[in-house]
C-alpha positions as CSV (number, residue, x, y, z in Angstrom):
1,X,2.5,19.9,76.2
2,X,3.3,18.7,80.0
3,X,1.4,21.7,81.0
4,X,-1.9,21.1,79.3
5,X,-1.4,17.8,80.0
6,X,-1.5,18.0,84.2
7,X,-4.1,20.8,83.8
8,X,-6.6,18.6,81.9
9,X,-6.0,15.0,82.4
10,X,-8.3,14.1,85.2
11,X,-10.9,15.8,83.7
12,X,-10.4,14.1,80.6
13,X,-9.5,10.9,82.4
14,X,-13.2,11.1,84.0
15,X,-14.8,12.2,79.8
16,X,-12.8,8.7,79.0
17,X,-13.4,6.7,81.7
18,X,-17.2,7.6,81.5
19,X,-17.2,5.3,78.0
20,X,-14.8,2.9,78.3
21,X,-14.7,0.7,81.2
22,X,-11.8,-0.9,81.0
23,X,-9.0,1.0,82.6
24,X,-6.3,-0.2,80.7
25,X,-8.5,0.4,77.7
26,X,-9.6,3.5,78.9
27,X,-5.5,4.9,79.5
28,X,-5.0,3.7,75.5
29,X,-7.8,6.1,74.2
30,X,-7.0,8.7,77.0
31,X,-2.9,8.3,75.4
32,X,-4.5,8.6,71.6
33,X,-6.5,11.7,72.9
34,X,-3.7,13.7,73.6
35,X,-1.8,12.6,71.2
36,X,-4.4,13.8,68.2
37,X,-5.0,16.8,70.4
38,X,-1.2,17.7,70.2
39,X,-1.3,17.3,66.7
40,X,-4.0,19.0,66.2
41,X,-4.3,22.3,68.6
42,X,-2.5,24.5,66.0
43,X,-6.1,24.1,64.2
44,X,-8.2,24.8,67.5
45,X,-8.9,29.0,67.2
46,X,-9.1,29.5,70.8
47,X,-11.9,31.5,72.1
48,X,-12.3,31.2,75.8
49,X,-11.3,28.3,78.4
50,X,-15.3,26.8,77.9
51,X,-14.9,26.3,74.1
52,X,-11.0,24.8,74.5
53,X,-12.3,22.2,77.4
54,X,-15.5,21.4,75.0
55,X,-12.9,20.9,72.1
56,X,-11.1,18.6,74.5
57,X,-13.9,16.6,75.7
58,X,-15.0,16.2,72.0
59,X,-11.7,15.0,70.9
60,X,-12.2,12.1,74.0
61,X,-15.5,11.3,73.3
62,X,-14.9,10.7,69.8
63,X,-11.8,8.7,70.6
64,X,-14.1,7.0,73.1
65,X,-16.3,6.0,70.3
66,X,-13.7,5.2,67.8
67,X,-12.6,2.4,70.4
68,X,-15.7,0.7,70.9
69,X,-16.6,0.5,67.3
70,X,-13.1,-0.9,66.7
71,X,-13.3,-3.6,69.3
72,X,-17.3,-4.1,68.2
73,X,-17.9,-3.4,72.1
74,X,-20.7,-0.9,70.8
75,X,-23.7,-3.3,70.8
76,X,-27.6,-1.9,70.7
77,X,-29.8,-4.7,71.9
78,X,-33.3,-4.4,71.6
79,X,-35.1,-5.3,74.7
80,X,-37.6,-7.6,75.8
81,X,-36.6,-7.2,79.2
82,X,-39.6,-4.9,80.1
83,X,-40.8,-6.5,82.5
84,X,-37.8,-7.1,84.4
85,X,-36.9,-3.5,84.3
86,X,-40.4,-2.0,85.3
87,X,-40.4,1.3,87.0
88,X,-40.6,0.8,90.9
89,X,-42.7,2.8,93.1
90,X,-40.2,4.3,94.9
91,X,-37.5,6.6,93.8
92,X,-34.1,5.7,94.1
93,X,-32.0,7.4,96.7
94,X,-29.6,8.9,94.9
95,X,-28.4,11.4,97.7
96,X,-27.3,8.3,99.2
97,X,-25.1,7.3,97.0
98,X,-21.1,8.8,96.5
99,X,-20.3,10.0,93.1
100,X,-17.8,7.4,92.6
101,X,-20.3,4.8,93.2
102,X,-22.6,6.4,90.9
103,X,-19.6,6.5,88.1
104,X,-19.1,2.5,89.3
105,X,-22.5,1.8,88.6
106,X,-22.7,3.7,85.2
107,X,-19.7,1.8,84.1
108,X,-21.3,-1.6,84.8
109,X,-23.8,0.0,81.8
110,X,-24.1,-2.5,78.9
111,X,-21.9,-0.5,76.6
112,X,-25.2,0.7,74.6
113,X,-26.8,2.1,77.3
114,X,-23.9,3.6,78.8
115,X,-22.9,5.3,75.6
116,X,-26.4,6.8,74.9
117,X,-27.0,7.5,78.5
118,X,-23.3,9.3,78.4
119,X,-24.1,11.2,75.2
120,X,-27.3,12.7,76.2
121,X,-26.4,13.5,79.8
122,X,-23.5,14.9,80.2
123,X,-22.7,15.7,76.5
124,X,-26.2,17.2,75.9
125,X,-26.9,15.4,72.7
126,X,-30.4,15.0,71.2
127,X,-31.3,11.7,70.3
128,X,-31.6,13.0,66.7
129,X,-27.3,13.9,67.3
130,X,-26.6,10.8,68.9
131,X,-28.7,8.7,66.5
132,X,-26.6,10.1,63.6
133,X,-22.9,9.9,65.7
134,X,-23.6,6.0,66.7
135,X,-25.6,5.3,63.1
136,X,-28.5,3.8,65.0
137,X,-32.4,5.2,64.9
138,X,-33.6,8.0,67.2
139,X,-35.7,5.7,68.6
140,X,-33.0,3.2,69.7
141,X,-30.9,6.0,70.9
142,X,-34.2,6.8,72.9
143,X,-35.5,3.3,74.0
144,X,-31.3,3.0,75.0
145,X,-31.4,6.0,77.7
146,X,-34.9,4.2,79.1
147,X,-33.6,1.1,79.7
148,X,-29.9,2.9,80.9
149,X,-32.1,4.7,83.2
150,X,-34.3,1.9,84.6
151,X,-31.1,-0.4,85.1
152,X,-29.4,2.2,86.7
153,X,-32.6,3.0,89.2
154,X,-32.5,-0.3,90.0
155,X,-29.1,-1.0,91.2
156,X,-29.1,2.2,92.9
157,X,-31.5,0.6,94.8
158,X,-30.4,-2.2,95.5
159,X,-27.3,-0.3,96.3
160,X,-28.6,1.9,99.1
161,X,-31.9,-0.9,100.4
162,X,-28.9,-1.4,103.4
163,X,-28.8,2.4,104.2
């Protein structure tokens, strides 16, 4: 159990921290993690190293979500901010910007947003998956990841208008 645990925690650390932004929050569901993945590895029929780390990350995410449905931190606003998020001309300058400020940023996310944008980016979720995991609509799973993207843009902007 120590063993799997130094080989995966960062990784998982980054899979929890991605959806909860609180980090002592974040260490509770990371501890609850392990602790139903050490229950439950007996049931995992290992295949290769890329199927055990997906089975990982899924036991996290779903953690992930457990917690913010618990604390009722998993809010879906419909917007009528549109015009304050319009697309700018420009492109943001991503290459600018560090991967932990890009993390930083995505963490300051309205939980919504960052949950959606989480689910569809780096878990490869449809909208369709995502919409049935969160019990929303596909299209507020979709009109989420717009305005997740458009916030983001915009203070990764204003992040790198100095540089």
């Amino acid at each position: 159990m120590g063993q799997l645990y130094q080989t995966y925690v960062e990784e998982l650390s980054s899979v929890c921290y991605r959806y909860v932004s609180d980090k002592n929050d974040a260490k509770d569901v990371l501890q609850n993690s392990f602790m139903k993945i050490f229950t439950s590895i007996s049931t995992f029929e290992y295949r290769n190293e890329d199927s055990f780390r997906a089975w990982l990350k899924r036991i996290v995410v779903n953690e992930a979500l457990l917690f913010l449905r618990s604390k009722k931190n998993l809010l879906f606003v419909e917007q009528n901010l549109s015009e304050d998020l319009q697309i700018a001309e420009d492109e943001p300058k991503v290459e600018q910007v560090s991967p932990n400020d890009i993390h930083r940023l995505i963490s300051e996310l309205p939980d919504g947003y960052r949950t959606v944008l989480n689910l569809y980016v780096f878990e490869g979720f449809s909208h369709r998956q995502i919409a049935k995991l969160l019990g929303i609509k596909e299209g507020t799973s979709a009109s989420q990841l717009y305005y997740a993207k458009q916030l983001l843009a915009r203070k990764i902007r204003e992040l790198t208008k100095d540089k």
